[in-house]
C-alpha positions as CSV (number, residue, x, y, z in Angstrom):
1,X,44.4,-212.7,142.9
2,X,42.2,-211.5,140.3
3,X,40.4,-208.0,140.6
4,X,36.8,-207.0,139.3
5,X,35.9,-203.9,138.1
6,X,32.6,-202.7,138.5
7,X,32.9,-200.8,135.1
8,X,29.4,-201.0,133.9
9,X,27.5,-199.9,137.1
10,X,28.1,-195.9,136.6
11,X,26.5,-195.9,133.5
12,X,23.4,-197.8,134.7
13,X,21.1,-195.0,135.7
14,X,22.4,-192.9,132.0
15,X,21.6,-196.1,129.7
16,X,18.0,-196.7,131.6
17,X,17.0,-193.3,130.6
18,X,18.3,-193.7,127.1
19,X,16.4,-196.5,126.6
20,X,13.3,-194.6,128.2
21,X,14.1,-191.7,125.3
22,X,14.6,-193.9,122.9
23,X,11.1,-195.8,123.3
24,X,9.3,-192.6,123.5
25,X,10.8,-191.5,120.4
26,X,9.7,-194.8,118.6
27,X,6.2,-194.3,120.4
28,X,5.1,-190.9,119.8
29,X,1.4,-192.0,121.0
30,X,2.2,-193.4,124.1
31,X,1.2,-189.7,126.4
32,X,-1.5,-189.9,124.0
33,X,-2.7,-193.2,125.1
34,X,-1.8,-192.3,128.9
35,X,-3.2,-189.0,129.4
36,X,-3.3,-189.4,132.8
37,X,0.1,-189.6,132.9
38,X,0.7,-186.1,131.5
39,X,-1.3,-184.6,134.5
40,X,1.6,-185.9,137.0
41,X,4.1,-184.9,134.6
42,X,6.6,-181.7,136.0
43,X,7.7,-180.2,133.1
44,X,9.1,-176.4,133.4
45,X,8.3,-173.4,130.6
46,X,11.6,-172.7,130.2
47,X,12.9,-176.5,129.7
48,X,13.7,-175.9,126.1
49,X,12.0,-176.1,122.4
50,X,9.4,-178.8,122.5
51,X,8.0,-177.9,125.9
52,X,5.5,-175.5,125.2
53,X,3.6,-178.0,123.2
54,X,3.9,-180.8,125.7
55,X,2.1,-178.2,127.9
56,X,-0.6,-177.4,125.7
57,X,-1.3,-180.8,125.7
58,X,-1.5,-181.2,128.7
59,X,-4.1,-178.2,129.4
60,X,-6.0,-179.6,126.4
61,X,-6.3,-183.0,128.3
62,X,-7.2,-180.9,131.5
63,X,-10.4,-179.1,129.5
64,X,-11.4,-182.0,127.8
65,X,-11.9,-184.0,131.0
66,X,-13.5,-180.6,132.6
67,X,-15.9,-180.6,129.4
68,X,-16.9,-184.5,130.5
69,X,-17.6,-183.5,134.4
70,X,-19.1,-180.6,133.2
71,X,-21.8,-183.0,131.0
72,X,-22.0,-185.2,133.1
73,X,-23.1,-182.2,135.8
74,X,-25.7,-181.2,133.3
75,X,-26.9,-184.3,132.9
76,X,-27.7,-185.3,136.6
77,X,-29.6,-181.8,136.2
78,X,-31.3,-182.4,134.1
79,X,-32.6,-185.6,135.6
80,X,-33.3,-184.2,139.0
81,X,-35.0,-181.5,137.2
82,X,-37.4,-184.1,135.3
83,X,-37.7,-186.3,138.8
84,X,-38.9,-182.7,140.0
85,X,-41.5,-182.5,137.3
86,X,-43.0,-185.5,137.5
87,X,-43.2,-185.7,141.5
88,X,-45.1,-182.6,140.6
89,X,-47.8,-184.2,138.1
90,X,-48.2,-187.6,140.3
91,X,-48.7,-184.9,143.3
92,X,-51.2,-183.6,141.0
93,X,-53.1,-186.4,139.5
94,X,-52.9,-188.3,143.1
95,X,-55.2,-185.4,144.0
96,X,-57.5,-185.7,141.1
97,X,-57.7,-188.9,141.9
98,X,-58.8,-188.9,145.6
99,X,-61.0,-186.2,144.8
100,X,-63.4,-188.6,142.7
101,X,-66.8,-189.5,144.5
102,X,-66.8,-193.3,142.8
103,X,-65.5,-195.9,140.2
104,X,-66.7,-194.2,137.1
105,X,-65.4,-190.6,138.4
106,X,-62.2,-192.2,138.8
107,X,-62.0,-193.6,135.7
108,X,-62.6,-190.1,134.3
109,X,-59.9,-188.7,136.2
110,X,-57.9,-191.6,135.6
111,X,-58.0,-191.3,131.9
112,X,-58.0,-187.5,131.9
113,X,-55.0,-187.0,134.0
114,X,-52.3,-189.2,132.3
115,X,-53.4,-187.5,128.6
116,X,-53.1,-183.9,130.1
117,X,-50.1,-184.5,132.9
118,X,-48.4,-187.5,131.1
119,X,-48.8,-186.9,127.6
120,X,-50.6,-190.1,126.8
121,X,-52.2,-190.5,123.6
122,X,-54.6,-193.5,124.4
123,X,-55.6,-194.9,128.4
124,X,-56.9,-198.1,128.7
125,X,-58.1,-199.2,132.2
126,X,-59.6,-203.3,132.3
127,X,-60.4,-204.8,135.0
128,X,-60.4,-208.6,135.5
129,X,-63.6,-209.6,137.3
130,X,-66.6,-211.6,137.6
131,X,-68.7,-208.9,139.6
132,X,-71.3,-206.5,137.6
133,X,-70.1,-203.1,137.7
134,X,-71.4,-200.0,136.5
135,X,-71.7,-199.1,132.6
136,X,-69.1,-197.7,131.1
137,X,-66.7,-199.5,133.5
138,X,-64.5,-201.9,131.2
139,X,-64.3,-205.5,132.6
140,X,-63.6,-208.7,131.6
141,X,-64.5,-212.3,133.3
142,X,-61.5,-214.4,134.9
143,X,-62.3,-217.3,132.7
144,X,-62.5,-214.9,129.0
145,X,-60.5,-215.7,126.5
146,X,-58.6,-212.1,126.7
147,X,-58.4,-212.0,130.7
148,X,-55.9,-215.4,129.9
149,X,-54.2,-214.2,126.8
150,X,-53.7,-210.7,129.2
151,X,-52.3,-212.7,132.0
152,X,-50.0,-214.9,129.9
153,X,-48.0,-211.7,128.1
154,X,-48.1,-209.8,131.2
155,X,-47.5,-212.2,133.8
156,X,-46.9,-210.2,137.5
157,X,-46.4,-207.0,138.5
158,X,-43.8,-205.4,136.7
159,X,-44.5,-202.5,133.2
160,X,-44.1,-204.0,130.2
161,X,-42.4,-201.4,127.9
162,X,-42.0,-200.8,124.2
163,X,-43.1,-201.1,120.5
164,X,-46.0,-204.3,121.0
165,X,-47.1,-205.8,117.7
166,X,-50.3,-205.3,116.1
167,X,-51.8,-208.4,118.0
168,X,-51.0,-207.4,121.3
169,X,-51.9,-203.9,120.7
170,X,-55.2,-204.7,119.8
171,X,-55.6,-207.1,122.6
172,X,-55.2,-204.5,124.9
173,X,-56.7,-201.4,123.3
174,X,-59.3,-202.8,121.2
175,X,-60.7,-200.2,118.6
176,X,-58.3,-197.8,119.8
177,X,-55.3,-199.2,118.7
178,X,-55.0,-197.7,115.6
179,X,-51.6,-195.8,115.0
180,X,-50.3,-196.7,118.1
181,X,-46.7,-196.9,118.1
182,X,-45.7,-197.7,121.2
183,X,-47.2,-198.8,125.1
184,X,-46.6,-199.4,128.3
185,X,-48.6,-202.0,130.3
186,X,-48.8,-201.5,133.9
187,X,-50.2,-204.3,135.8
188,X,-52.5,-203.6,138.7
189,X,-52.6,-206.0,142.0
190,X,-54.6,-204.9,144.5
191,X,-56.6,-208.0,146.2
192,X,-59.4,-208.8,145.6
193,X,-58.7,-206.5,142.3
194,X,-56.7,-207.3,139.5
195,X,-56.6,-205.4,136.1
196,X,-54.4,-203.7,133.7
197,X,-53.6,-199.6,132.9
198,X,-52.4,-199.4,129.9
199,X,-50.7,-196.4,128.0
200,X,-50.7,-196.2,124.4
201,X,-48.5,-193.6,122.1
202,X,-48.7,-192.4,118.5
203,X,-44.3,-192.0,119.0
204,X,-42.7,-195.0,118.7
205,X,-39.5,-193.5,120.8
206,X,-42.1,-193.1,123.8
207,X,-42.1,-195.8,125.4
208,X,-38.7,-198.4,125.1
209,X,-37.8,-201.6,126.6
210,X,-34.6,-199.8,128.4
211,X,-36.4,-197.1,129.9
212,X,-37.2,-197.1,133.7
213,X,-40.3,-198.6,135.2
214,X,-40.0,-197.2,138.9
215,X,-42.7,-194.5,138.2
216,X,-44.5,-196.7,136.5
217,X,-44.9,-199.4,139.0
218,X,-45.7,-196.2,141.8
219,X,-48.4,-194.9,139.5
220,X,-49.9,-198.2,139.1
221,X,-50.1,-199.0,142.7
222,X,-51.5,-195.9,143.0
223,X,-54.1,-196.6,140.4
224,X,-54.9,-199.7,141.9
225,X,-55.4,-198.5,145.6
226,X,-57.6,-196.6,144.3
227,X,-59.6,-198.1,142.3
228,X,-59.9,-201.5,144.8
229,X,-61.4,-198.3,147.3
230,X,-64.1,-197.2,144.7
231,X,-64.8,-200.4,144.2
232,X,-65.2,-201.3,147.7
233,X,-67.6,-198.4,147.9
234,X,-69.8,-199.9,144.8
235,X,-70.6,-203.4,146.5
236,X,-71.8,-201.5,149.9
């Protein structure tokens, strides 16, 4: 009867963790590439030359991710801080606004408010209708050339944002156009009224195609509730 010798088991566990060693040693990057590993890692200050470095490295990788909360942090700061801000100015300008005794008024306030609490350069309000309003009150009949052209690049109800070209610009701010850099085009739907607020800026960073149009779309609501109001007031 023949007899087997498990010989080779002992040294199971001892050649496992040479192997370990020995791919380490050929991969010198691999904690680099597995930082999280070196956060679970147990490693004792008195383990021997070498250690103290491993260590190092591992407090290095600690502060580096506490220097990316710590951004991040300041970041969500400082965008609470800006939401703050500008639930502040539409507070603001929402008073202006209900404050005004009729359309033109509102217009005023409308124009005045987003240059002094918005920063915009150039405010175009135009109104799609075939009613007679007041002087000074920009309108433009449903079957005009510009009322379709209006409608077909701004189709809806959602901001259009970012750097238009020269033709659109001028479609939608006429003579005022000039140096205009960027815009944002709010459409206004407020039956029976229909119309357009649009923001122009001389920066060309001002308004982008990425940016948010939440506040927008609130501030031309607001506009537009508005204004259908005044305007309800004009035909009585």
């Amino acid at each position: 009867m023949s007899r087997q010798t498990p010989e080779s088991a002992p040294d199971t566990p001892a050649t496992d963790e040479q192997q370990v060693l020995d791919y380490l040693r050929a991969n010198p990057a691999l904690l680099r590439q597995h930082r999280e590993l070196l956060a679970e890692l147990d490693i004792p200050h008195d383990a021997g030359e070498g250690t103290t470095s491993l260590i190092e490295y591992q407090v290095a990788v600690l502060r580096e991710e506490t220097r990316d909360l710590s951004q991040r942090l300041e970041a969500l700061l400082t965008v609470a801080r800006d939401n703050d801000r500008l639930a502040d100015q539409l507070h603001r300008f929402t008073l202006e606004l209900l404050a005004a005794e009729d359309l033109e008024h509102v217009l005023v306030a409308l124009r005045d408010g987003l240059r002094q609490e918005f920063r915009a350069d150039v405010v175009q309000v135009i109104l799609i209708t075939d009613e007679s309003l007041a002087a000074g009150v920009p309108t433009l009949a449903l079957d005009d050339p510009r009322s379709e052209q209006l409608e077909a690049h701004f189709p809806g109800d959602a901001p259009v944002l970012g750097n238009l070209d020269d033709t659109l610009m001028t479609l939608v701010f006429d003579d005022q156009a000039d140096d205009l850099a960027s815009a944002a085009i709010i459409p206004m739907e407020e039956a029976p009224l229909r119309g357009f607020l649009a923001i122009g800026s001389r920066d060309a960073d001002r308004y982008q195609e990425d940016q948010g149009t939440v506040f927008l779309g609130q501030l031309g609501a607001l506009a537009a509730r508005i204004l259908r109001r005044s305007l309800a007031g004009t035909r009585a």
